[in-house]
C-alpha positions as CSV (number, residue, x, y, z in Angstrom):
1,X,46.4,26.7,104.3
2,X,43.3,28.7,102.9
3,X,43.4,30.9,105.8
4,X,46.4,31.9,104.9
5,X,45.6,32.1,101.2
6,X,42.7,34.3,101.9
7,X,44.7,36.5,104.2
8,X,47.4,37.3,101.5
9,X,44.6,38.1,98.7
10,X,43.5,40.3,101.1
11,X,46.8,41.5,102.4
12,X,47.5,42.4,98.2
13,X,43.6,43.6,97.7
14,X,44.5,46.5,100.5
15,X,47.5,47.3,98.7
16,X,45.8,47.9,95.5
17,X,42.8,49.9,97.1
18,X,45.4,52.1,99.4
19,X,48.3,52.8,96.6
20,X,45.4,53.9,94.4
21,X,43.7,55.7,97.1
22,X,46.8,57.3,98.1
23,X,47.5,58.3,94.7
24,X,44.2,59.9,95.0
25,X,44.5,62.0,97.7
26,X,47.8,63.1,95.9
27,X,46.2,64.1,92.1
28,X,43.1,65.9,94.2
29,X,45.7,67.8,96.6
30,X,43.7,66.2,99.7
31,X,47.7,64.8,101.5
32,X,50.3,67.2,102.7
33,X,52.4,64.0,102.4
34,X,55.2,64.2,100.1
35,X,55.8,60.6,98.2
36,X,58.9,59.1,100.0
37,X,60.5,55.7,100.1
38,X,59.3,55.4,104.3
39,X,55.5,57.2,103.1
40,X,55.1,54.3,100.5
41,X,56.1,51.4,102.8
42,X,54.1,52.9,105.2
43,X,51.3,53.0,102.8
44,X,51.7,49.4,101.9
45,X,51.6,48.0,105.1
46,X,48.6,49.8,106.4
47,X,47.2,49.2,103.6
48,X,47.7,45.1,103.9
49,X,46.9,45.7,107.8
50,X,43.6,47.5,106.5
51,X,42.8,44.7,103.8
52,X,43.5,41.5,106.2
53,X,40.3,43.1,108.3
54,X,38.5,42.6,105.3
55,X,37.6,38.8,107.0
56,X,35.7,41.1,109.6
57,X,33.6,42.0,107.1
58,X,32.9,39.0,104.9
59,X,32.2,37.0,108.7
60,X,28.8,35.9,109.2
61,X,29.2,36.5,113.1
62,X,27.2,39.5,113.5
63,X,25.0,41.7,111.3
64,X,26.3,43.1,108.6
65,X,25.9,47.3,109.4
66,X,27.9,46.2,112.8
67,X,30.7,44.4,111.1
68,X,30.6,48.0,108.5
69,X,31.2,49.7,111.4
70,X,33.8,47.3,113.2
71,X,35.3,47.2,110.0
72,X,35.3,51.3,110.0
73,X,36.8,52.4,112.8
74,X,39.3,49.3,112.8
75,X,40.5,50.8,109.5
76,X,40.3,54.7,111.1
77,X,42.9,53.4,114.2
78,X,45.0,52.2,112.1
79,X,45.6,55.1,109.6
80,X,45.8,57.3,113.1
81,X,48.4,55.2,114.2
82,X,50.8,55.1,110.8
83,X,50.1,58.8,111.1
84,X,51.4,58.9,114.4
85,X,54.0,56.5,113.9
86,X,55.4,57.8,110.7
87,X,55.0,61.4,111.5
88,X,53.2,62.0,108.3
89,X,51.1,64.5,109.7
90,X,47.7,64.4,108.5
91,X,46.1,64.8,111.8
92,X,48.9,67.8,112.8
93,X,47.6,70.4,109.5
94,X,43.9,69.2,109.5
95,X,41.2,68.9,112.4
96,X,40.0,66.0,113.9
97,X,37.0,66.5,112.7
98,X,37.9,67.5,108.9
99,X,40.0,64.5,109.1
100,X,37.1,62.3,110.6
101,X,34.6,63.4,107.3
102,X,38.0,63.0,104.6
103,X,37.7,59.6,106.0
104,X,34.6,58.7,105.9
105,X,34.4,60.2,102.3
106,X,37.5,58.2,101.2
107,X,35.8,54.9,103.1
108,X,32.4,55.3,101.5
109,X,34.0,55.7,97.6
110,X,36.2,52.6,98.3
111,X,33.0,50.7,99.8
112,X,30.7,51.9,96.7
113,X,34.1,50.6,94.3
114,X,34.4,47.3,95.8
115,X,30.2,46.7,95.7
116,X,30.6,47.9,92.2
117,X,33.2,45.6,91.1
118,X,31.4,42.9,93.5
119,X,28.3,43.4,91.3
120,X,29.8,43.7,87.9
121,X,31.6,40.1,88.4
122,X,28.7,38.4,89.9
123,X,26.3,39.8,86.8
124,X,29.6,39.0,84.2
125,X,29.9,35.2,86.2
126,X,25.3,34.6,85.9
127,X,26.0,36.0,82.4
128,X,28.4,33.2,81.8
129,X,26.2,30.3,83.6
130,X,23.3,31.2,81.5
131,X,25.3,31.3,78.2
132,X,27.1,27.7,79.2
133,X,23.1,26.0,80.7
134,X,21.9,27.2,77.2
135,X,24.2,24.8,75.3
């Protein structure tokens, strides 16, 4: 049952980070996909795809730059394939390789968001434990 659990957080924590990502890429004019009905279930469902690998990254399997870069081109197949499969495009009026370095721009400011938010709770949580140990 926590499997489960923790693959629907995960599943709704990719939504977030995509919709606002793809909203992104809309405000700085870096998508030539027009906002549609089909564009935004595609975008919430690569999005949860894209947020269930998360467990890739938080296993203790392997070291951690590997499962970065599992984690990385997992999450680059499968925005090629919506792409594909939804014909929106993005690899038809760009280059491969443009497309490759948008990515990996887009990837690193989600990675340095999440961290960010990671360390503001953790200091906001010891924050908390030294206020309540004080008492």
């Amino acid at each position: 049952m926590q499997t489960i659990k923790a693959l629907i957080m995960n599943a709704f924590t990719g939504i977030v980070i995509g919709s606002t990502v793809f909203l992104g890429t809309i405000i700085f004019g870096l998508t030539t996909t027009m906002p549609t009905p089909m564009t935004a279930l595609g975008i919430v469902i690569m999005s949860a795809l894209i947020g269930v690998l998360n467990d890739i990254v938080t296993s203790n399997r392997l070291p951690y730059p590997v499962l970065i870069g599992i984690h990385f081109i997992s999450t680059m197949l499968i925005v090629i394939a919506a792409d594909f499969l939804l014909h929106w495009g993005w690899l038809e009026h760009t280059s491969l390789v443009a497309f490759i370095v948008t990515f990996t721009i887009i990837y690193g400011l989600v990675w340095l968001g999440v961290y960010l938010h990671s360390w503001l709770t953790t200091r906001r949580l010891n924050q908390r434990l030294r206020e309540r140990s004080r008492k």
